[in-house]
C-alpha positions as a Markdown table, in Angstrom:
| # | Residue | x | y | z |
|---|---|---|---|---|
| 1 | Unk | 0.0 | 0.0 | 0.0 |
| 2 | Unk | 1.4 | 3.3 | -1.3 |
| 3 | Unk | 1.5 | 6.4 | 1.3 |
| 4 | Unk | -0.7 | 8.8 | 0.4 |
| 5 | Unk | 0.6 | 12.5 | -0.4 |
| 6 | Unk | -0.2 | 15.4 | 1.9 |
| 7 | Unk | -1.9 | 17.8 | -0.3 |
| 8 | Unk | -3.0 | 21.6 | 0.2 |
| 9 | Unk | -3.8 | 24.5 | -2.2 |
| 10 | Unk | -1.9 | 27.5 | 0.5 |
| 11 | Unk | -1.6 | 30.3 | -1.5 |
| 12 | Unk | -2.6 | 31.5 | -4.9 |
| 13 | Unk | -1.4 | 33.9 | -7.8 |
| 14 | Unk | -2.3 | 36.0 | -10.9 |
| 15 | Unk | -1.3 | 35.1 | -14.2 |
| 16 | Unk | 0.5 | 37.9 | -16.1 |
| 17 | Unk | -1.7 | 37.8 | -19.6 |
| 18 | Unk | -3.5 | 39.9 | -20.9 |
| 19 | Unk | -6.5 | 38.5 | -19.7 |
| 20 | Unk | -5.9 | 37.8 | -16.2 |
| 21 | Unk | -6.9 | 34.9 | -14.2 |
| 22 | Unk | -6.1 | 33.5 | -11.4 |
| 23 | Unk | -3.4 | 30.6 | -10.4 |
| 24 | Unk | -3.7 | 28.0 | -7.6 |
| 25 | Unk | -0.5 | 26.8 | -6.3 |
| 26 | Unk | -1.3 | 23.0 | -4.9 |
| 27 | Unk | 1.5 | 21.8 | -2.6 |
| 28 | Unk | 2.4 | 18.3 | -2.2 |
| 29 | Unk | 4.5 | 16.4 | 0.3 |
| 30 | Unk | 5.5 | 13.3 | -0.8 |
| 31 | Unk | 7.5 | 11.2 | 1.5 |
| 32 | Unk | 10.6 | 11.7 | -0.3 |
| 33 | Unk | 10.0 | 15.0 | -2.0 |
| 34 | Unk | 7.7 | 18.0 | -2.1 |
| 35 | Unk | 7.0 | 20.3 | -4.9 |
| 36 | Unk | 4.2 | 23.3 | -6.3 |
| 37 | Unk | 1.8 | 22.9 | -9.1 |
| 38 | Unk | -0.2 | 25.5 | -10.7 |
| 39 | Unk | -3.6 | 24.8 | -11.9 |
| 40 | Unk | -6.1 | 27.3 | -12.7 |
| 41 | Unk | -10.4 | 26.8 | -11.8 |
| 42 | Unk | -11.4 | 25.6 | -15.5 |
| 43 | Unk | -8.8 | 22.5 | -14.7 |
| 44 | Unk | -10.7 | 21.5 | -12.0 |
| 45 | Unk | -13.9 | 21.6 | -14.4 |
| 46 | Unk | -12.2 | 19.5 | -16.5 |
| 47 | Unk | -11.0 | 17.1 | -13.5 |
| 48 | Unk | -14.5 | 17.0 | -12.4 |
| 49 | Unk | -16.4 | 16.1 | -15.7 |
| 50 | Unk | -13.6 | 13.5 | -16.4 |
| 51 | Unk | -13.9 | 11.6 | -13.4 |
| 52 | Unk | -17.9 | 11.9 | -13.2 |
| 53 | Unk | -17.7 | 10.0 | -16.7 |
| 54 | Unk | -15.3 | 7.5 | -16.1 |
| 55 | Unk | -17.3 | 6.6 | -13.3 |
| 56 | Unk | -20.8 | 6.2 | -15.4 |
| 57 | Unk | -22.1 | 9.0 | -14.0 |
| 58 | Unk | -21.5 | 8.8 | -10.4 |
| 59 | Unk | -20.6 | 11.8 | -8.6 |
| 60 | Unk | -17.1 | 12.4 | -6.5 |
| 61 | Unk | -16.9 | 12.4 | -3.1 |
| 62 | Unk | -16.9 | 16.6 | -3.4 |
| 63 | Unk | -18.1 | 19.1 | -5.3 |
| 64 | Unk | -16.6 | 22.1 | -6.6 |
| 65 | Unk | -17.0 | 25.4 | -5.8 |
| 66 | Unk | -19.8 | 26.6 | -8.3 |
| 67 | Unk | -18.9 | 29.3 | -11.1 |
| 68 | Unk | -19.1 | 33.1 | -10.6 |
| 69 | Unk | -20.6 | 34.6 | -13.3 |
| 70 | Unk | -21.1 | 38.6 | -12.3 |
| 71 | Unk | -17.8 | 38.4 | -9.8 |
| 72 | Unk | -14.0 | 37.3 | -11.2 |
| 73 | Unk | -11.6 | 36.2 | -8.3 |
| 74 | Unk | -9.3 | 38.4 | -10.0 |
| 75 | Unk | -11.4 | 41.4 | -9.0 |
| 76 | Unk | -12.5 | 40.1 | -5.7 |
| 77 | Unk | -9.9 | 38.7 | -2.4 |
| 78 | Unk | -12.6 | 36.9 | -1.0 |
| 79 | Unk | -13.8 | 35.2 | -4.1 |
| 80 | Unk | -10.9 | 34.3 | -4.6 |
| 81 | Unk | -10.0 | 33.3 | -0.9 |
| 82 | Unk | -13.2 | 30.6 | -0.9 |
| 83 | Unk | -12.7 | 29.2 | -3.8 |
| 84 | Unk | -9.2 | 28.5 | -3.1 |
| 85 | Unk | -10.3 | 26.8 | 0.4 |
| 86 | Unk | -13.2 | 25.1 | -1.6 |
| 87 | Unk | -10.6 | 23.5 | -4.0 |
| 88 | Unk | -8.5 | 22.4 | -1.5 |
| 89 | Unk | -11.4 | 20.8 | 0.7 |
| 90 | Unk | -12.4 | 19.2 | -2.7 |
| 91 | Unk | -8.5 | 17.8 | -3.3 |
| 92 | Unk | -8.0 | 16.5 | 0.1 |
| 93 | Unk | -12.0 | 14.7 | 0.6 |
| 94 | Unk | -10.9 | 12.6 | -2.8 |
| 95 | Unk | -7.7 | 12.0 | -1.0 |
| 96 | Unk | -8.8 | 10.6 | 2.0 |
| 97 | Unk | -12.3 | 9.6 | 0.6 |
| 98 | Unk | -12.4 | 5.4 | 1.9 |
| 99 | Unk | -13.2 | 4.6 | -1.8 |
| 100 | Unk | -9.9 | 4.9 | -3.4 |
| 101 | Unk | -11.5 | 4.8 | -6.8 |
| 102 | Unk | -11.3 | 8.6 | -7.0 |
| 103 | Unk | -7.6 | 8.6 | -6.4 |
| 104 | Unk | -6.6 | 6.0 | -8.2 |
| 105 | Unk | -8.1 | 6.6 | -11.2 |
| 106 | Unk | -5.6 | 7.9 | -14.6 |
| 107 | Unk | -6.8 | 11.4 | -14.8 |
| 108 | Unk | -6.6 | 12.2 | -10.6 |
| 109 | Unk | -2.7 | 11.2 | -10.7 |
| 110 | Unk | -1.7 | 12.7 | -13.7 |
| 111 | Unk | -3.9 | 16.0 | -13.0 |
| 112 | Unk | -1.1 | 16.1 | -9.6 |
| 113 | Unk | 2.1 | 15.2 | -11.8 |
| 114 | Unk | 1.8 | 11.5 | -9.5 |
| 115 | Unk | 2.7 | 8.2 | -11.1 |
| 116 | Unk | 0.4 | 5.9 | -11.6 |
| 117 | Unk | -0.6 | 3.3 | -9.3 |
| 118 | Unk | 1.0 | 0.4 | -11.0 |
| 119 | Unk | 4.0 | 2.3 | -11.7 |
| 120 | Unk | 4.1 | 3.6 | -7.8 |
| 121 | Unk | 3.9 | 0.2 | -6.8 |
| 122 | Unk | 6.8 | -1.1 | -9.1 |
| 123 | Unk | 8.7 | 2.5 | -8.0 |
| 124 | Unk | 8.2 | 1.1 | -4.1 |
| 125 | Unk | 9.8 | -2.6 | -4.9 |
| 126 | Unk | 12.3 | -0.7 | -6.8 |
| 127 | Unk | 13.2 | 1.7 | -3.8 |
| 128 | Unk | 13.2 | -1.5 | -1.4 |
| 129 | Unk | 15.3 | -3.6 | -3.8 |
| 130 | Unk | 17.8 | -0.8 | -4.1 |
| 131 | Unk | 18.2 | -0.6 | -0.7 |
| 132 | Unk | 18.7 | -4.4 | -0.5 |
| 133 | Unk | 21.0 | -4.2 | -3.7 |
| 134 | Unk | 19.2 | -6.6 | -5.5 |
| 135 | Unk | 17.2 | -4.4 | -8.4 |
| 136 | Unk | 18.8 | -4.0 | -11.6 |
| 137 | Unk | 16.3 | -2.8 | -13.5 |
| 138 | Unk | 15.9 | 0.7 | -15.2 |
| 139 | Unk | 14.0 | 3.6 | -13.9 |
| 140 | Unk | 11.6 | 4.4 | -16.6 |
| 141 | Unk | 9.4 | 6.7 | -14.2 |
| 142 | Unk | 10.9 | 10.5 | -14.0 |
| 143 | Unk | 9.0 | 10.6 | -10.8 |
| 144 | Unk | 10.9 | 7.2 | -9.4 |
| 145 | Unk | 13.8 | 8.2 | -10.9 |
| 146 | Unk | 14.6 | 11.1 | -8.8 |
| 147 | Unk | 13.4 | 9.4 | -5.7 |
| 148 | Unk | 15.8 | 6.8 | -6.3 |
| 149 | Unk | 19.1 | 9.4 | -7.6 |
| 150 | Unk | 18.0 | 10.8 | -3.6 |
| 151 | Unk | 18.7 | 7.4 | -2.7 |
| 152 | Unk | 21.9 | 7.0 | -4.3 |
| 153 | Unk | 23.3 | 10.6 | -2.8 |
| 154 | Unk | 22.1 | 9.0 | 0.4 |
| 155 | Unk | 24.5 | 5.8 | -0.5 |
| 156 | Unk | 27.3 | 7.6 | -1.4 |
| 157 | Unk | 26.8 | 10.0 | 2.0 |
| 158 | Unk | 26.8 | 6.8 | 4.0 |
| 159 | Unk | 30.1 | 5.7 | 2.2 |
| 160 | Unk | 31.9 | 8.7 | 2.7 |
| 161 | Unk | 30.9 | 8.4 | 6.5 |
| 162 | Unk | 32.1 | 5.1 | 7.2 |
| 163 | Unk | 35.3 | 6.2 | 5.5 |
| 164 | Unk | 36.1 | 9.0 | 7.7 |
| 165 | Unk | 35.4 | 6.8 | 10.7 |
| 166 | Unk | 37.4 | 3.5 | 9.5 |
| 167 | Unk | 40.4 | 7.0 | 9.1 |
| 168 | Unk | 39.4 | 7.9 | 12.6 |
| 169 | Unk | 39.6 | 4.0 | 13.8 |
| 170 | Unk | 42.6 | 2.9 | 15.7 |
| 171 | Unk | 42.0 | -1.0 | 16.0 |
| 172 | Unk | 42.1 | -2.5 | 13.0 |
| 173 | Unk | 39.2 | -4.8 | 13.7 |
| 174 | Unk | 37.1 | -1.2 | 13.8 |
| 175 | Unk | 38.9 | -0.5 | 10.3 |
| 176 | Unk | 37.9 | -3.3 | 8.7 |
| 177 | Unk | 34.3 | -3.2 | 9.6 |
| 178 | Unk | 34.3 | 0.4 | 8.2 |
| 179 | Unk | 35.7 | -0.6 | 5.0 |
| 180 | Unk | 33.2 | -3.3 | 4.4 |
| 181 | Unk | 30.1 | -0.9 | 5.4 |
| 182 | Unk | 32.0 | 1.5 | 2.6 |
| 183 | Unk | 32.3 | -1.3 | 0.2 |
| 184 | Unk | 28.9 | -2.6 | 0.6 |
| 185 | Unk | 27.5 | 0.9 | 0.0 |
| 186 | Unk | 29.5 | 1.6 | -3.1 |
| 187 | Unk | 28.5 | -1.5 | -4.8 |
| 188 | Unk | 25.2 | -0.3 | -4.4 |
| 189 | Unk | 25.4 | 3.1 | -5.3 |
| 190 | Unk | 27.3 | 1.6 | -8.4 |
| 191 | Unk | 23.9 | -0.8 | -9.3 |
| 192 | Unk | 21.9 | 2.8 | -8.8 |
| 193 | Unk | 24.1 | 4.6 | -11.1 |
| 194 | Unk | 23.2 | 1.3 | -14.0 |
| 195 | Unk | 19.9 | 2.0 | -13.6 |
| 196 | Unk | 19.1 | 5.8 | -13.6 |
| 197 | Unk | 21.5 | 5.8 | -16.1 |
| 198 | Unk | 20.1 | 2.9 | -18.2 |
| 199 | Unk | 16.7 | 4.6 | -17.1 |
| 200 | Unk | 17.7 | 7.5 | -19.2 |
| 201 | Unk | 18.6 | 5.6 | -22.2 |
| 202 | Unk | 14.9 | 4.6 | -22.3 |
| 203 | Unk | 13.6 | 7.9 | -21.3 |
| 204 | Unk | 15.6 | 9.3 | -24.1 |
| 205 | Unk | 14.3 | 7.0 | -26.2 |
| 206 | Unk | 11.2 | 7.2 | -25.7 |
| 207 | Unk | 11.2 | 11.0 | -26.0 |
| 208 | Unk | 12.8 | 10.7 | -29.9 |
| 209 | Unk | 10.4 | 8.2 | -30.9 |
| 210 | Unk | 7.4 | 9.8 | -29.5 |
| 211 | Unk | 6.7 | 6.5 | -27.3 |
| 212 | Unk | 5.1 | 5.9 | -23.7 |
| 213 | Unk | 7.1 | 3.0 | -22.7 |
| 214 | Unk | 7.3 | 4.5 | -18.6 |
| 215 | Unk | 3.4 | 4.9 | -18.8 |
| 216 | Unk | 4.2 | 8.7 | -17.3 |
| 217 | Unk | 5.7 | 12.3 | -18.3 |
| 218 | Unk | 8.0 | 13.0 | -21.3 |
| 219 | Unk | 11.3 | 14.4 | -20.3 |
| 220 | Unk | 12.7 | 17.5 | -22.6 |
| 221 | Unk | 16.2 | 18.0 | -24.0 |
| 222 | Unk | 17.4 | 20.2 | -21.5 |
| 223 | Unk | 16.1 | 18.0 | -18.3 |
| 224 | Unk | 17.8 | 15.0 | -19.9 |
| 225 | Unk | 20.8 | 16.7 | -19.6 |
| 226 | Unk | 20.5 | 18.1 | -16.3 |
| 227 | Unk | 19.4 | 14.3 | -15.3 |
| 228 | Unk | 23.3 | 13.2 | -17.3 |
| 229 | Unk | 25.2 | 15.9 | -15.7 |
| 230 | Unk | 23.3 | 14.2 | -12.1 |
| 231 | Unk | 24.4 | 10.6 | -13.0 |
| 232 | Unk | 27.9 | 11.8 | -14.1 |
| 233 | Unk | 28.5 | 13.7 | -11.1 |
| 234 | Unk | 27.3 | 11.0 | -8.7 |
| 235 | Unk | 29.6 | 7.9 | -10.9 |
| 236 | Unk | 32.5 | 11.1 | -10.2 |
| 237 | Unk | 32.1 | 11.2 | -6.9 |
| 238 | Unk | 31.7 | 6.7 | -6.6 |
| 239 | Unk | 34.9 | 6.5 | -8.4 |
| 240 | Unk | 36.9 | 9.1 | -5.8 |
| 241 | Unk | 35.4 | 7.3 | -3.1 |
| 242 | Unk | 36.6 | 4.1 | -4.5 |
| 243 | Unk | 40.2 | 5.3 | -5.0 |
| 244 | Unk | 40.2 | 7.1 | -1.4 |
| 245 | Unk | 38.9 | 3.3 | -0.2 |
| 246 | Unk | 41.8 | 1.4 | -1.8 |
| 247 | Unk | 44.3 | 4.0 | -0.6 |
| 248 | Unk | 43.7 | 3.7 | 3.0 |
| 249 | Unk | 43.3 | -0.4 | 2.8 |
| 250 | Unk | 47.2 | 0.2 | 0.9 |
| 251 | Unk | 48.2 | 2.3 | 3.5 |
| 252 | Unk | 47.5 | 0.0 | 6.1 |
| 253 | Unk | 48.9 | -2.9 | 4.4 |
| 254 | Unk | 52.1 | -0.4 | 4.1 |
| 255 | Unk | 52.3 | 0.3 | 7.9 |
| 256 | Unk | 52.2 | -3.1 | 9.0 |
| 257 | Unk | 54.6 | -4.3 | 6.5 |
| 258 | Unk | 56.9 | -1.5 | 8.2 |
| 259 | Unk | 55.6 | -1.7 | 11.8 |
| 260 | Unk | 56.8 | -6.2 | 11.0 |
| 261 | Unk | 59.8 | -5.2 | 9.6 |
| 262 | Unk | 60.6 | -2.5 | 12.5 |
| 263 | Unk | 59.9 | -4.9 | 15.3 |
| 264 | Unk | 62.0 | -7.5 | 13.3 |
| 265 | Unk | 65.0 | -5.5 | 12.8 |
| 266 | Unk | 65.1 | -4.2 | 16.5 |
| 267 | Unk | 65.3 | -7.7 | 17.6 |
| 268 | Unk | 68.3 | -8.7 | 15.6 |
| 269 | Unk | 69.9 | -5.1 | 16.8 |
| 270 | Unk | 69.0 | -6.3 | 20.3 |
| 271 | Unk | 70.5 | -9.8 | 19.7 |
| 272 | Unk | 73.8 | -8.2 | 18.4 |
| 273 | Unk | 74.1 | -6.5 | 21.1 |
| 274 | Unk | 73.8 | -9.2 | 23.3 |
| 275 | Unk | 70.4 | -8.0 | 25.3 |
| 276 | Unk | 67.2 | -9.7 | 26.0 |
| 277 | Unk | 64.3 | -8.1 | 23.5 |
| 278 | Unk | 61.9 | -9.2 | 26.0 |
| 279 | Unk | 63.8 | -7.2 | 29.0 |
| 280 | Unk | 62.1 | -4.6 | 30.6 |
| 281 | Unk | 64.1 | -1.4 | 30.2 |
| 282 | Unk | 65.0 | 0.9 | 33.1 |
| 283 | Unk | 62.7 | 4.2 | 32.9 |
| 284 | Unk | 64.9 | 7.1 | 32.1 |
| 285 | Unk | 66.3 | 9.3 | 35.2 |
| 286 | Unk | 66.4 | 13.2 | 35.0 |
| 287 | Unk | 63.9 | 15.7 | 34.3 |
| 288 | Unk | 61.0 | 15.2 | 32.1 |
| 289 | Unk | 59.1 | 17.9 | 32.1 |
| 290 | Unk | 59.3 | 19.9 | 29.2 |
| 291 | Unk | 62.2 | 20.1 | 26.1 |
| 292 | Unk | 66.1 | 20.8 | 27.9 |
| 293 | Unk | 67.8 | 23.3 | 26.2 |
| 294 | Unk | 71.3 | 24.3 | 26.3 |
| 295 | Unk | 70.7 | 26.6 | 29.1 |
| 296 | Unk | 68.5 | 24.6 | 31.0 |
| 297 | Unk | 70.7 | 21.2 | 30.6 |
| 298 | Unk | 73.7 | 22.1 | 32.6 |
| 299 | Unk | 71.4 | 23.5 | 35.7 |
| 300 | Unk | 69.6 | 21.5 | 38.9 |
| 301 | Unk | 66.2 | 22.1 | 39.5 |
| 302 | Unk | 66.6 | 25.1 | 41.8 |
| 303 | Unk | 69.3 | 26.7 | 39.2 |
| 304 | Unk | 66.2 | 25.8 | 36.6 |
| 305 | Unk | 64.0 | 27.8 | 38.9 |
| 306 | Unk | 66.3 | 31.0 | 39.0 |
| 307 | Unk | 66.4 | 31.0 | 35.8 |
| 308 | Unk | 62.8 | 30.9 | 35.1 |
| 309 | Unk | 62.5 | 34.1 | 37.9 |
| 310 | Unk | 65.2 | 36.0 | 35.8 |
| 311 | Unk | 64.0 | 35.5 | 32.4 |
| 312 | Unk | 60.0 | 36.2 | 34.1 |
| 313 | Unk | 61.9 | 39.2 | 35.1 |
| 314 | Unk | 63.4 | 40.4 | 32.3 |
| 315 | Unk | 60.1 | 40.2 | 30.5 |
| 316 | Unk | 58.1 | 42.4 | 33.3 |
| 317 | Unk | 61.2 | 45.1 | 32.1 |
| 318 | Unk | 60.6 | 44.8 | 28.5 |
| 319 | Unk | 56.8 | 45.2 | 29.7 |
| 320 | Unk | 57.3 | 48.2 | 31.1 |
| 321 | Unk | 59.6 | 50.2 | 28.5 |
| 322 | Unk | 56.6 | 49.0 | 26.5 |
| 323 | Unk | 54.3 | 50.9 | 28.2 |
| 324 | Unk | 56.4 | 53.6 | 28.7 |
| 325 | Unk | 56.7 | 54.2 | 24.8 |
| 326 | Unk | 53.2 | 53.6 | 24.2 |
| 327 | Unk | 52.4 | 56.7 | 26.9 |
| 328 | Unk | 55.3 | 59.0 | 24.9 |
| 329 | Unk | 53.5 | 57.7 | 21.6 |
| 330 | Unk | 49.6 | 58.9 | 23.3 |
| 331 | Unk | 51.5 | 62.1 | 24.4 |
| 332 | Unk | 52.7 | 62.9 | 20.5 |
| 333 | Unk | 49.4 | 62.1 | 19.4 |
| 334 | Unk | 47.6 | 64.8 | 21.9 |
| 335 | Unk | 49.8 | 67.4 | 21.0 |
| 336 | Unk | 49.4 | 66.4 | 17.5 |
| 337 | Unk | 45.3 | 66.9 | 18.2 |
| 338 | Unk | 45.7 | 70.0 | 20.1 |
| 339 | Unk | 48.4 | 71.8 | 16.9 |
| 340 | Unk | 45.1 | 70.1 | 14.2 |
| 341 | Unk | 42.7 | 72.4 | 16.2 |
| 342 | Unk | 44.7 | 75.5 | 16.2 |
| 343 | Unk | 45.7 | 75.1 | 12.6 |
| 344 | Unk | 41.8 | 74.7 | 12.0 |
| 345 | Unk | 41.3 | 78.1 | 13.8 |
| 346 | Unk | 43.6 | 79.7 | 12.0 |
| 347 | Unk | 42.7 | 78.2 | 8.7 |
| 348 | Unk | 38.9 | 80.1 | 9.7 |
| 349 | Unk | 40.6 | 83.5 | 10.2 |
| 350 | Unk | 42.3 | 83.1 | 7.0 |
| 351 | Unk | 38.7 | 82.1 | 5.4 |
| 352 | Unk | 37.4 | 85.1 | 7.0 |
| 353 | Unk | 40.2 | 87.4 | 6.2 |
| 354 | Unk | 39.8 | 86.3 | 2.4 |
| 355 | Unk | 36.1 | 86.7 | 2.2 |
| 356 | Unk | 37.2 | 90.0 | 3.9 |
| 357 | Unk | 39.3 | 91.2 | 1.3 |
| 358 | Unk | 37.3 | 89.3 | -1.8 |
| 359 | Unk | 34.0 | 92.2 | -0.4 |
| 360 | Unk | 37.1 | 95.1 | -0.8 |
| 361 | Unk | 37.8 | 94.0 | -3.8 |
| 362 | Unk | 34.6 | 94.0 | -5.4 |
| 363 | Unk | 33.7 | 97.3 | -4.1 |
| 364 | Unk | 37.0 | 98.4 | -5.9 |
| 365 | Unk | 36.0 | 96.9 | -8.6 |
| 366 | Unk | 32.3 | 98.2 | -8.9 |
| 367 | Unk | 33.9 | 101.9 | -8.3 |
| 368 | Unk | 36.2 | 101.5 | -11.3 |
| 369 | Unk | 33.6 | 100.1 | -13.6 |
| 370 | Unk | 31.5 | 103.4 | -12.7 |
| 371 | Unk | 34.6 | 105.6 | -13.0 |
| 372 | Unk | 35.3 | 104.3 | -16.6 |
């Protein structure tokens, strides 16, 4: 039994022709996926009459809103407003109506862009064999087929976790469980990426030849290429994860190799020398607390510790010269402040002085002009 989709009409629109009407975006949320349609009143007419007929004459579950013929919705909020929550009671009563004739029925699933039953129900074996990783067979559906390239991002997410924890392992037991969850979900993202992309061989296909083989909606050029560019990217992304996977399993074939061949060579070095391998060594005398230097090396502990007070000195000094440049370098910058401000007064004078003498001169000039 297929879930059934959560459907609801919440807002609508206006159409930008030049005869407007208006748009009813239906929502719905499909366990793996939600998206919009856009339908306007007379496609519900249509969805009505179709589904009366099929059914000899016997009426939906709901009704539709009845047409306005002196009031447009365009023209009128509330019109518009009840209609829309008319059409949505009338979506959701066939949806949850016990009869699932209504819902099953051709023209009620592709009037919501849904697959049809039989093809929903080979889409949920499909899905379930996927996980498994038994299905090989195309994905003919557009619908199915991006519910199952969400699967195989999901795949290749899981593979890339268990990678970066077998990196974060330290036992190798934990390692090698981590690289067989990785392995197991790269095979199967590897059977995905055979059948979305043998999926759009047919959907391709099918779209040159004007067929119906899926039973649903024709792809266009331009999606099929989107849909290449998805299946391309994801077999990218398999193959890195692959190589990353065979490079950590050869890197920790490499380190034991070297970690066997260390331990080997340090017993013959030990056997030279004539000492047990399997003595236990005496734990090193002296201090341990931090990296000896060539000051610190030649010194006790106390002569460590007068050290320590003279260089802690010798910082409080360089401390306070510091400070005591930082205060000379605030003092410049005050006086600097207070020489701006008198600069600025005397830069007004001048202003004024100027304007002054500009009035004089125009007087001069307005005297000479009558004079001449």
């Amino acid at each position: 039994m297929t879930s059934r989709p959560e459907i609801s009409i919440p807002t609508t629109s206006t159409s930008s022709t030049p005869k407007p009407y208006t748009i009813y975006n239906i929502t719905l949320r499909l366990p793996l996926r939600t998206f919009t349609l856009q339908k306007r009143y007379s496609d519900f007419t249509t969805l009505h009459k179709t589904l009366t007929s099929q059914a000899n004459g016997a009426s939906p579950p709901a009704s539709l809103p009845p047409k306005s013929y002196f009031t447009s919705t365009t023209s009128s909020p509330a019109l518009a407003e009840s209609r829309r929550l008319a059409l949505q009671a009338y979506l959701q009563t066939i949806n949850t109506d016990p009869d699932d004739r209504w819902r099953n029925t051709s023209v009620f699933r592709s009037f919501l862009n849904l697959p049809s039953t039989s093809s929903n129900g080979r889409h949920t074996n499909d899905i379930r064999s996927a996980i498994n990783g038994a299905s090989s067979r195309p994905i003919t559906d557009p619908v199915a087929w991006l519910d199952h390239h969400r699967h195989l991002k999901t795949t290749l997410h899981s593979a890339r976790l268990a990678l970066t924890k077998r990196d974060q392992s330290a036992s190798p037991q934990s390692q090698h469980e981590c690289s067989a969850s990785a392995k197991k979900s790269l095979v199967q993202a590897g059977q995905s990426i055979a059948n979305l992309d043998q999926g759009l061989k047919t959907l391709s296909s099918d779209a040159w030849g004007g067929g119906g083989s899926s039973g649903g909606e024709k792809l266009g050029d331009g999606e099929l290429r989107r849909r290449r560019d998805l299946v391309e990217s994801a077999r990218k992304e398999k193959e890195g994860l692959e190589n990353l996977l065979n490079a950590m399993v050869a890197k920790s074939s490499l380190d034991a190799t070297i970690a066997q061949a260390s331990a080997a060579s340090k017993e013959k070095l030990l056997a030279a020398s004539g000492e047990d391998p399997n003595a236990r060594r005496k734990p090193a005398t002296g201090r341990v607390l931090g990296k000896e230097t060539d000051r610190t090396r030649a010194l006790d502990n106390q002569g460590v510790l007068q050290l320590q007070k003279q260089l802690m000195q010798e910082q409080d000094e360089d401390v306070d010269v510091l400070a005591q440049a930082v205060a000379r370098q605030r003092k410049i910058a005050e006086e600097i402040q207070e020489e701006l401000v008198v600069q600025k007064d005397l830069l007004g004078l001048l202003d004024e002085d100027v304007d002054r003498v500009q009035g004089k001169m125009d007087v001069a000039k307005k005297r000479i002009s009558k004079i001449n």
